[in-house]
mmCIF file of the N, C-alpha and C atoms, coordinates in Angstrom:
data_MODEL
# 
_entry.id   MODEL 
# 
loop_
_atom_site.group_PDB 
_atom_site.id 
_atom_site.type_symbol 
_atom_site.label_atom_id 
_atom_site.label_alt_id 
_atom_site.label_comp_id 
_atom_site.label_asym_id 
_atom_site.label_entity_id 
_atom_site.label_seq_id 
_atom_site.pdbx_PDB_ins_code 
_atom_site.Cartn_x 
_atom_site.Cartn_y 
_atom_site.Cartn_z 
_atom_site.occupancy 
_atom_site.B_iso_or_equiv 
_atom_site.pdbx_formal_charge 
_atom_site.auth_seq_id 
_atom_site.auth_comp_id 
_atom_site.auth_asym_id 
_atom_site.auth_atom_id 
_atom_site.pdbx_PDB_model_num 
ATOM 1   N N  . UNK A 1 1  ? 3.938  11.840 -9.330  1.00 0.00 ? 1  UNK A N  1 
ATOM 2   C CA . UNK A 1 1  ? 5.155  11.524 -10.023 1.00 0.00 ? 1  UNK A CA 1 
ATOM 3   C C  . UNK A 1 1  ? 6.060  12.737 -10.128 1.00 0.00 ? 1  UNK A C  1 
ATOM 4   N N  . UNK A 1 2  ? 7.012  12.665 -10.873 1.00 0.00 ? 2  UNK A N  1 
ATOM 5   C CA . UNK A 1 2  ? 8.194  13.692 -10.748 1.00 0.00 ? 2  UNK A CA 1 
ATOM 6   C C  . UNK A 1 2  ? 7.935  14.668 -12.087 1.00 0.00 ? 2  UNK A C  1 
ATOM 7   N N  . UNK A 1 3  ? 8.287  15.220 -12.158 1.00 0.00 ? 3  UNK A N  1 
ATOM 8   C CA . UNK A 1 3  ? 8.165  16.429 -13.334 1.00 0.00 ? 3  UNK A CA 1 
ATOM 9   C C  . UNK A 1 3  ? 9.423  16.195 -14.030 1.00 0.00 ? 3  UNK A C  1 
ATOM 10  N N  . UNK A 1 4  ? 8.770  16.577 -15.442 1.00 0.00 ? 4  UNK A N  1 
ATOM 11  C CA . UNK A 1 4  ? 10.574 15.778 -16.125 1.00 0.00 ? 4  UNK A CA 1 
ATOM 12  C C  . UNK A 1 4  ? 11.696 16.550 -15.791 1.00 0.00 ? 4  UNK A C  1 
ATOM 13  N N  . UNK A 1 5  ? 11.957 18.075 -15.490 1.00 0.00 ? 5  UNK A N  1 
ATOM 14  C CA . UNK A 1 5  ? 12.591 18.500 -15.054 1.00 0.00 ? 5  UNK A CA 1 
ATOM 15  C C  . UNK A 1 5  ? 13.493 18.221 -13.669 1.00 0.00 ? 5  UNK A C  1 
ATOM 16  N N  . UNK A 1 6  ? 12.655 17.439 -13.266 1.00 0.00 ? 6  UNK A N  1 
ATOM 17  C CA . UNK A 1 6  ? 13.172 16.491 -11.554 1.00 0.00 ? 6  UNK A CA 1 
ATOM 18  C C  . UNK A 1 6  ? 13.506 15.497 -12.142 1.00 0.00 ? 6  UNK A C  1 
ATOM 19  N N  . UNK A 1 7  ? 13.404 14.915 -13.023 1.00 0.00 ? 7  UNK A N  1 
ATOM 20  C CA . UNK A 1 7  ? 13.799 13.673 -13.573 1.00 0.00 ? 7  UNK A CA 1 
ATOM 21  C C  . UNK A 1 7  ? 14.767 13.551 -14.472 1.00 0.00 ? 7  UNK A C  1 
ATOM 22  N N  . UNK A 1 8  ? 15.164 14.922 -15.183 1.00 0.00 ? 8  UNK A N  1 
ATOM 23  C CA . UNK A 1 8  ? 16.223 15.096 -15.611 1.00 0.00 ? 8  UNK A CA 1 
ATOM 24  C C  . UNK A 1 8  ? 17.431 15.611 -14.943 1.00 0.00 ? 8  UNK A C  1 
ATOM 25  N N  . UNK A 1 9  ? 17.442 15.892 -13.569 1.00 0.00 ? 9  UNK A N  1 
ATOM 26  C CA . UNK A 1 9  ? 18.178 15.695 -12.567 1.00 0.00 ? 9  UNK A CA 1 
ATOM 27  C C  . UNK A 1 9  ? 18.784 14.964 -11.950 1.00 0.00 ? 9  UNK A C  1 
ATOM 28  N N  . UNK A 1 10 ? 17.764 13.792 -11.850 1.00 0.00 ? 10 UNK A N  1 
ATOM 29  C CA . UNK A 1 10 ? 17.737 12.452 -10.490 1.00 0.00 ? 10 UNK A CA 1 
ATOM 30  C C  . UNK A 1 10 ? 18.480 11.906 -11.758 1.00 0.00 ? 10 UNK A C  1 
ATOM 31  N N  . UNK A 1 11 ? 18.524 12.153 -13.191 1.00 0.00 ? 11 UNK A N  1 
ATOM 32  C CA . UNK A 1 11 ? 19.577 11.231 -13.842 1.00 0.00 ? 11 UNK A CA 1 
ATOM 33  C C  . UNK A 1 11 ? 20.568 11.800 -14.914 1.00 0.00 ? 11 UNK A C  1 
ATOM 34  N N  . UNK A 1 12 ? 20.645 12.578 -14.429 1.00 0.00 ? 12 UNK A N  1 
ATOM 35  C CA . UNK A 1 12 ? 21.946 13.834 -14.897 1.00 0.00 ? 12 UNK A CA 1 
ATOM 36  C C  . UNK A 1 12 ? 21.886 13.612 -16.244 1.00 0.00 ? 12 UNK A C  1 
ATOM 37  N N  . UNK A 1 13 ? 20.869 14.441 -16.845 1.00 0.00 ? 13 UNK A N  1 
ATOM 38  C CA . UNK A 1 13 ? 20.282 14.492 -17.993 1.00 0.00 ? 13 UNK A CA 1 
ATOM 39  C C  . UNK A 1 13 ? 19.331 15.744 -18.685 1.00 0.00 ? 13 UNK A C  1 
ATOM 40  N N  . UNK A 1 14 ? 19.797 16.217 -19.974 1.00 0.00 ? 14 UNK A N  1 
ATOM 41  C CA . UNK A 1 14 ? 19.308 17.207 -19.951 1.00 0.00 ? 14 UNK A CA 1 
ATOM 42  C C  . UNK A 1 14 ? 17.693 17.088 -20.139 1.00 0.00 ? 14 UNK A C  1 
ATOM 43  N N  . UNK A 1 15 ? 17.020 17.975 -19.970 1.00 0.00 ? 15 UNK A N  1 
ATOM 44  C CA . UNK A 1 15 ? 15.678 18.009 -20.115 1.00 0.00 ? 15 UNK A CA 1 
ATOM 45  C C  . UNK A 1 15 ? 14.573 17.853 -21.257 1.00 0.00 ? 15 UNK A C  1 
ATOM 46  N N  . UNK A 1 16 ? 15.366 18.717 -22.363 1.00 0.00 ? 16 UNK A N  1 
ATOM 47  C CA . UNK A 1 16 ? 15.181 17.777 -23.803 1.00 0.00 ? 16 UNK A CA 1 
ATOM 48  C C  . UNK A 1 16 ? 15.824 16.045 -23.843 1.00 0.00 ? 16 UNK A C  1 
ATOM 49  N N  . UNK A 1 17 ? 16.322 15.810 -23.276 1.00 0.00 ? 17 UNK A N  1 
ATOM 50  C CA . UNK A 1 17 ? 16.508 14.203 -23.796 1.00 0.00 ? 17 UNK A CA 1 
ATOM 51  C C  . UNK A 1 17 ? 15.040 13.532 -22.953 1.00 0.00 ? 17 UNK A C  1 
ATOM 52  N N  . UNK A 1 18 ? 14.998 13.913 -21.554 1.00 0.00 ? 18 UNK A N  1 
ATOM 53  C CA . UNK A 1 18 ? 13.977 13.424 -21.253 1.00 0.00 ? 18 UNK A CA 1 
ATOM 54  C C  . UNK A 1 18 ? 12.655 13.667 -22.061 1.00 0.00 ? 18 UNK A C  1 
ATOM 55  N N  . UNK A 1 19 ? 12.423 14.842 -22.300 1.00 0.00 ? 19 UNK A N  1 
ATOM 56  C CA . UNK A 1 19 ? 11.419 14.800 -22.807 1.00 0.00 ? 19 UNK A CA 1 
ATOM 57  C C  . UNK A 1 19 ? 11.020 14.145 -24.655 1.00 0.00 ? 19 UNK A C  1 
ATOM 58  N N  . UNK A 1 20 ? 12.638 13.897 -24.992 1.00 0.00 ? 20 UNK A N  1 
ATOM 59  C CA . UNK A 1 20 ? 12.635 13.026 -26.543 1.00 0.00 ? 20 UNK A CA 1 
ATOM 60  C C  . UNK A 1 20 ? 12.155 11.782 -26.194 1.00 0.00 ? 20 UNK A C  1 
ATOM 61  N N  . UNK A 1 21 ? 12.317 10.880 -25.124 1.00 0.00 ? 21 UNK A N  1 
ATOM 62  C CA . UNK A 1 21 ? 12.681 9.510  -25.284 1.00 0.00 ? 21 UNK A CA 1 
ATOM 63  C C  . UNK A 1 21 ? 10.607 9.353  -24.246 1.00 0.00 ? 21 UNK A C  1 
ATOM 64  N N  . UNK A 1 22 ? 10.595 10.316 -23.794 1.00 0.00 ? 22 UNK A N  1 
ATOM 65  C CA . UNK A 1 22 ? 9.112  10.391 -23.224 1.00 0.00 ? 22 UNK A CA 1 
ATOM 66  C C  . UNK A 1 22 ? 8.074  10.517 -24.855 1.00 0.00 ? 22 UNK A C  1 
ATOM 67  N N  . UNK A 1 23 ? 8.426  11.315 -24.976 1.00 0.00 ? 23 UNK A N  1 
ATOM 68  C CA . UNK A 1 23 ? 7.655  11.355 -26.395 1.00 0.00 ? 23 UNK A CA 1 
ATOM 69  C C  . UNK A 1 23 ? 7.854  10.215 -27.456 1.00 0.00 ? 23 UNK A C  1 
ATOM 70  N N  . UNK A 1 24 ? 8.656  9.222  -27.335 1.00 0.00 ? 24 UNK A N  1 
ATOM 71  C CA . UNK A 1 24 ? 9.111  8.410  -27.955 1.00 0.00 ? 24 UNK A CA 1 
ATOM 72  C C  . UNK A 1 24 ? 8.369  7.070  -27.541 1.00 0.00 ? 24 UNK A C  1 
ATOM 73  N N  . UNK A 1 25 ? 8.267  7.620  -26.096 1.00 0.00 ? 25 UNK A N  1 
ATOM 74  C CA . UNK A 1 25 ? 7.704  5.913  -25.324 1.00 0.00 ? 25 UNK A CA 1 
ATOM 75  C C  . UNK A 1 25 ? 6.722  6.233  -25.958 1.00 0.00 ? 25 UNK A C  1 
ATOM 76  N N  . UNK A 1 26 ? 5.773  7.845  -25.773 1.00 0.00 ? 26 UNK A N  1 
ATOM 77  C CA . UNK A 1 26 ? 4.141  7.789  -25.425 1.00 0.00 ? 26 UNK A CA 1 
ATOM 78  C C  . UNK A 1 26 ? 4.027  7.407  -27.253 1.00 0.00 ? 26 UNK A C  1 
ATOM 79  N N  . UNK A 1 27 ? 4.963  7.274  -28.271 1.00 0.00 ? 27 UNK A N  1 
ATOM 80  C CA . UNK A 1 27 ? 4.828  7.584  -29.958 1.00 0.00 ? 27 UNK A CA 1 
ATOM 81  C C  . UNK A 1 27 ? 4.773  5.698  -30.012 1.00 0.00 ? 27 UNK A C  1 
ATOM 82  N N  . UNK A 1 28 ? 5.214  4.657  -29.269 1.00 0.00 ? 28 UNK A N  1 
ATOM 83  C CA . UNK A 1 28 ? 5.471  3.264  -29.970 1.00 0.00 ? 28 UNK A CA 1 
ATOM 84  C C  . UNK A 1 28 ? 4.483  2.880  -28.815 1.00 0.00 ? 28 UNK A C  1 
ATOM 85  N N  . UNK A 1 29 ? 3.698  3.034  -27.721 1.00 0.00 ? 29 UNK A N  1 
ATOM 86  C CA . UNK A 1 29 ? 2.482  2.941  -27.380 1.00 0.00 ? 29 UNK A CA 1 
ATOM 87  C C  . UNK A 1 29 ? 1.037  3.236  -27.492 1.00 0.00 ? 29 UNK A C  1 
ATOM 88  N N  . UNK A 1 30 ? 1.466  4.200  -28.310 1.00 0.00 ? 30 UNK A N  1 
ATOM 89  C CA . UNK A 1 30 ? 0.030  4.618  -29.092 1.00 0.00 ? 30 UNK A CA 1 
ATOM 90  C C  . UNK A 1 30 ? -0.816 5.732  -28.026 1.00 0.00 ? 30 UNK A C  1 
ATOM 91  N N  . UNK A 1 31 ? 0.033  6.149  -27.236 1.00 0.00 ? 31 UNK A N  1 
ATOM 92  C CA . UNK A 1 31 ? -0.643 7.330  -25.995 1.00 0.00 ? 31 UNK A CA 1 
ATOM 93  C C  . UNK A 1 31 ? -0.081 8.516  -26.258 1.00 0.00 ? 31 UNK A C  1 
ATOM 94  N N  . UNK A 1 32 ? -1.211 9.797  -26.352 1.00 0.00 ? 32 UNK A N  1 
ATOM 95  C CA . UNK A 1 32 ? -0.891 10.718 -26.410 1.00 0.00 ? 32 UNK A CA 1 
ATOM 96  C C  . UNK A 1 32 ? -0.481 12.115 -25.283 1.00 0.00 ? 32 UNK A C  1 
ATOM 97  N N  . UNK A 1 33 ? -0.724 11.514 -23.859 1.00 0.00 ? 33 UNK A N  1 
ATOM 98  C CA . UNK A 1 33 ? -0.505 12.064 -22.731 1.00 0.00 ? 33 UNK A CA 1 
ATOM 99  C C  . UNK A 1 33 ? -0.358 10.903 -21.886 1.00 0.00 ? 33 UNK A C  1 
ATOM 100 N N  . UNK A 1 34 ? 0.188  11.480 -20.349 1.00 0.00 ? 34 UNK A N  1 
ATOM 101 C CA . UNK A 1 34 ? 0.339  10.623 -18.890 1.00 0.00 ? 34 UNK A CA 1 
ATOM 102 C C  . UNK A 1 34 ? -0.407 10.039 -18.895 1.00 0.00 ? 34 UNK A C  1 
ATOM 103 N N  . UNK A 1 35 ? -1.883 10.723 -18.921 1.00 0.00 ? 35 UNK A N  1 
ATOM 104 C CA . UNK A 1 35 ? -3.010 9.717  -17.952 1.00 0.00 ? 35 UNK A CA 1 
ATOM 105 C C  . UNK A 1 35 ? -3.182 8.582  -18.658 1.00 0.00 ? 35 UNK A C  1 
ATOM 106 N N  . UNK A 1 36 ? -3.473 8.582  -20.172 1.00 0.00 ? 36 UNK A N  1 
ATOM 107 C CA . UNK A 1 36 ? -3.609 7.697  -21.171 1.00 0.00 ? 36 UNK A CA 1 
ATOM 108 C C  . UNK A 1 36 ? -2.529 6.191  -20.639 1.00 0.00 ? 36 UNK A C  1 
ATOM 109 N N  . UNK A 1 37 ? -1.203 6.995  -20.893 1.00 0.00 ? 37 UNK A N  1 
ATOM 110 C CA . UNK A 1 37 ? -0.445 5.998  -20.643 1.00 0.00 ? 37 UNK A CA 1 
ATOM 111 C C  . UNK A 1 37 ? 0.020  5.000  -19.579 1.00 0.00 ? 37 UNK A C  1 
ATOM 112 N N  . UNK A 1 38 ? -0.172 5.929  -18.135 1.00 0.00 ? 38 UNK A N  1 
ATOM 113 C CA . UNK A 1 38 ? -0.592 5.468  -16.578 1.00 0.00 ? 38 UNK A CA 1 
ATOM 114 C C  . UNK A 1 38 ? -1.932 4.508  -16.739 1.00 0.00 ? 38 UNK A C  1 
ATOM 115 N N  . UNK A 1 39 ? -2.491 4.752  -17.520 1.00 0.00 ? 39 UNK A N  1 
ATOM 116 C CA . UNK A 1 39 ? -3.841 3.884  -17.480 1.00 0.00 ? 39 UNK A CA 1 
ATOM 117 C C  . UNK A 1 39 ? -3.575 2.682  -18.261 1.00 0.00 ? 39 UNK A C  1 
ATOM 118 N N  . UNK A 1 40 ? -2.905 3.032  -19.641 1.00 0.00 ? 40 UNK A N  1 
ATOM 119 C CA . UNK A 1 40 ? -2.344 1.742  -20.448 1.00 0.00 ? 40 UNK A CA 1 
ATOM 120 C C  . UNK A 1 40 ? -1.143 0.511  -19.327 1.00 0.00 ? 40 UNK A C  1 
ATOM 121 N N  . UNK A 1 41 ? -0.492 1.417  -18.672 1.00 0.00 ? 41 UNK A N  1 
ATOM 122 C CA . UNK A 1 41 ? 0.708  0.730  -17.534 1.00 0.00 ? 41 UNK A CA 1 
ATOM 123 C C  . UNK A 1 41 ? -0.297 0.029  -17.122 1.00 0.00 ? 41 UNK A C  1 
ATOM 124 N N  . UNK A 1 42 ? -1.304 0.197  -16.168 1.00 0.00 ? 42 UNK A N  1 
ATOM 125 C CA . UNK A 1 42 ? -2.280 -0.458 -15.305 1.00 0.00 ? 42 UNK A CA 1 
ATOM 126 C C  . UNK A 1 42 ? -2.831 -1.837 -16.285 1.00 0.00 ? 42 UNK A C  1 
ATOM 127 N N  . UNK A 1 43 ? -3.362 -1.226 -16.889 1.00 0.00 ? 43 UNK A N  1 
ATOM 128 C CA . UNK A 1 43 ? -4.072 -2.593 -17.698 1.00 0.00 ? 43 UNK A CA 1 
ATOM 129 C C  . UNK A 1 43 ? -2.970 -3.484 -17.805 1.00 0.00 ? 43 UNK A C  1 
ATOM 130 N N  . UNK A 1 44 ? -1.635 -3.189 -18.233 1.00 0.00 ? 44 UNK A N  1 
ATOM 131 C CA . UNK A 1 44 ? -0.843 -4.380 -18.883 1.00 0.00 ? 44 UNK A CA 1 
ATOM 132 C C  . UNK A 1 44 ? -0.089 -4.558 -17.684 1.00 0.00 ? 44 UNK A C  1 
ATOM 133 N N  . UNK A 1 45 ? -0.307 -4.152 -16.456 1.00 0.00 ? 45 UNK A N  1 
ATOM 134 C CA . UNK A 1 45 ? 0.314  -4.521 -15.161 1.00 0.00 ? 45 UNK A CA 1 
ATOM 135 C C  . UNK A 1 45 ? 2.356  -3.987 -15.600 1.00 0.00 ? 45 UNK A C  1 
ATOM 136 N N  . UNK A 1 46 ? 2.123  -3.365 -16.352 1.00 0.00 ? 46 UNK A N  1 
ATOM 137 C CA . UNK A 1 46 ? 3.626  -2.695 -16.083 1.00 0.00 ? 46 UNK A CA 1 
ATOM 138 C C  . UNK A 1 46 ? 4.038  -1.978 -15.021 1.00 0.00 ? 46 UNK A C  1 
ATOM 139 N N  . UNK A 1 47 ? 3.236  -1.261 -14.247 1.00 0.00 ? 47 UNK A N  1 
ATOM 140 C CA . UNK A 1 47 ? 3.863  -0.807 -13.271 1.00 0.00 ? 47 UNK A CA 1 
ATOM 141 C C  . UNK A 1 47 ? 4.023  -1.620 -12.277 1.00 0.00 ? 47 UNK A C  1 
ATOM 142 N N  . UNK A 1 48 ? 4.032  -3.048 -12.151 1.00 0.00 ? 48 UNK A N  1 
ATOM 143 C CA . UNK A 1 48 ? 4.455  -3.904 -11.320 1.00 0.00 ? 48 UNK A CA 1 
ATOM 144 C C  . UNK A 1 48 ? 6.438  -4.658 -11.405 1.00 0.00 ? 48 UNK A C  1 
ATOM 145 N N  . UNK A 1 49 ? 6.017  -4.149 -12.933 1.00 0.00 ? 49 UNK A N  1 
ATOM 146 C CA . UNK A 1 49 ? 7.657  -4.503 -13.836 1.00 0.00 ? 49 UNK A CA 1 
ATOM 147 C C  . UNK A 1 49 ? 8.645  -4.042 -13.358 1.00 0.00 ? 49 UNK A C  1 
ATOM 148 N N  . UNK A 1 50 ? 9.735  -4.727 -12.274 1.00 0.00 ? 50 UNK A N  1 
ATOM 149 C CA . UNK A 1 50 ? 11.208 -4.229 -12.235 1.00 0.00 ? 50 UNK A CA 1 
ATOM 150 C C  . UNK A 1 50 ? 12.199 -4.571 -12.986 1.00 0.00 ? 50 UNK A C  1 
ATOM 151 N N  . UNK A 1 51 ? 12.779 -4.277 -13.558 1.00 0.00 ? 51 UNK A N  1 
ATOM 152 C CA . UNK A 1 51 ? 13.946 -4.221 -14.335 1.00 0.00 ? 51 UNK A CA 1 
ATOM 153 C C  . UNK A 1 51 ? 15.023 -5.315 -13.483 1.00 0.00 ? 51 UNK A C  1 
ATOM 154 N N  . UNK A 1 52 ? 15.737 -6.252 -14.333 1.00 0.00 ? 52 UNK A N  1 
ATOM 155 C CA . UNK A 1 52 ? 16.674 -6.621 -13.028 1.00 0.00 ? 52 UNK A CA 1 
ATOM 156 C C  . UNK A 1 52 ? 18.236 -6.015 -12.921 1.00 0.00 ? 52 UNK A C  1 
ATOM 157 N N  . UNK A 1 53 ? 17.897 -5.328 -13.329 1.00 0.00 ? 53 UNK A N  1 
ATOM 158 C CA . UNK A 1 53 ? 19.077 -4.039 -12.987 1.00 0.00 ? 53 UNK A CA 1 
ATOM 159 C C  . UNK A 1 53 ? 18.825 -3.076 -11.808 1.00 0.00 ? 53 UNK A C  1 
ATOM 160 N N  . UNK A 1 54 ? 17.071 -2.999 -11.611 1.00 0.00 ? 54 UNK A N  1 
ATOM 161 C CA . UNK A 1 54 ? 17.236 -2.310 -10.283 1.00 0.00 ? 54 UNK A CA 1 
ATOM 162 C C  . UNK A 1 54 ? 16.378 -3.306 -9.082  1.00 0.00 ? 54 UNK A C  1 
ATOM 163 N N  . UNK A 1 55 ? 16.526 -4.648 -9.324  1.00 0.00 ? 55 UNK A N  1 
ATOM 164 C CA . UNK A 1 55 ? 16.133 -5.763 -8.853  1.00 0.00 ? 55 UNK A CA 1 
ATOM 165 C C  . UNK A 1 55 ? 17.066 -5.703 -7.752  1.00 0.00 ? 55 UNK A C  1 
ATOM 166 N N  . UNK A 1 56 ? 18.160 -5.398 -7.173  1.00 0.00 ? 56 UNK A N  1 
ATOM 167 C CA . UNK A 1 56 ? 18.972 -5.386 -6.406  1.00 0.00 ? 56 UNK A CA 1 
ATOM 168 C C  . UNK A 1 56 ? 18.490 -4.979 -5.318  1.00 0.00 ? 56 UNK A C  1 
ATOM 169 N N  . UNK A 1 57 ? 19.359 -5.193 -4.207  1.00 0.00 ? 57 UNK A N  1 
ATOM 170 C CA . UNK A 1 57 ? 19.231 -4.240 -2.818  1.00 0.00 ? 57 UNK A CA 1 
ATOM 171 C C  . UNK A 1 57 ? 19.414 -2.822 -2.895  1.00 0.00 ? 57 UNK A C  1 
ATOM 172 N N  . UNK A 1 58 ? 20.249 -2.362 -3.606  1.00 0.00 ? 58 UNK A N  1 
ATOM 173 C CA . UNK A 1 58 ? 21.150 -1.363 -3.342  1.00 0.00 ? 58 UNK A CA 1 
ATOM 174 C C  . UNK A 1 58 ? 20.448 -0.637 -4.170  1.00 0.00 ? 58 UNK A C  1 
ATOM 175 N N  . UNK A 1 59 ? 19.149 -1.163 -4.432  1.00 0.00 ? 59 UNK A N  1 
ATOM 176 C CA . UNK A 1 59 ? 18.229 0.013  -4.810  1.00 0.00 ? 59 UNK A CA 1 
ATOM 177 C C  . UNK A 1 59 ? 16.869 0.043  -4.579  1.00 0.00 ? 59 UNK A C  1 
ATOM 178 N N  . UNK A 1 60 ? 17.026 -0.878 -3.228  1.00 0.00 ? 60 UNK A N  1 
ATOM 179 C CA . UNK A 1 60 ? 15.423 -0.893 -2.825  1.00 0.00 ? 60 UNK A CA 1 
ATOM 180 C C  . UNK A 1 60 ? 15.482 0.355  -1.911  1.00 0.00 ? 60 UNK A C  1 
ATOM 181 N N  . UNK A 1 61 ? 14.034 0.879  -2.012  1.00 0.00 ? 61 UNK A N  1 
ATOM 182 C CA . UNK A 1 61 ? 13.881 2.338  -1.256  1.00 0.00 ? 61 UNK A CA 1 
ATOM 183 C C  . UNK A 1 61 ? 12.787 1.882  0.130   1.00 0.00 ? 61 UNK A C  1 
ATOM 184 N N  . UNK A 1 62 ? 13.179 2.166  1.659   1.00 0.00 ? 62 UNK A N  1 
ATOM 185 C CA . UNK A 1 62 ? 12.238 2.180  2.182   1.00 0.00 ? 62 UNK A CA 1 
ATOM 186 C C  . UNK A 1 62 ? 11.768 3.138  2.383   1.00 0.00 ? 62 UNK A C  1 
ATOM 187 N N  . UNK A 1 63 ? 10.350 3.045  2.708   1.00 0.00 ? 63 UNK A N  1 
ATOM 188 C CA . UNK A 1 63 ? 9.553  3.870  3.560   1.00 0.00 ? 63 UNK A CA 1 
ATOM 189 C C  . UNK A 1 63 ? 9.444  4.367  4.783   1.00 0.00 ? 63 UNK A C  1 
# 
């Protein structure tokens, strides 16, 4: 995955906000790090979840 610092880039954002609203997800999920929470995604099949905002073409990425 991206480092929040790459991620506060890819969305023109400072690096404290990313890391508020990260700490915010991992605070109303009950996870206290990534792996925890990558593992919580899995179980509840969220990382299958697209948004339909980026449901579009014009943001599918190929390989």
């Amino acid at each position: 995955g991206l480092s929040e610092k790459e991620i506060a880039e890819q969305i023109s954002r400072s690096l404290s906000t990313v890391k508020f609203h990260k700490s915010n997800i991992f605070q109303k999920v009950g996870c206290s790090c990534i792996g925890a929470f990558k593992a919580l995604a899995r179980q509840k099949k969220w990382n299958f979840y697209i948004p339909p905002t980026f449901a579009s073409a014009k943001y599918i990425i190929n390989h």
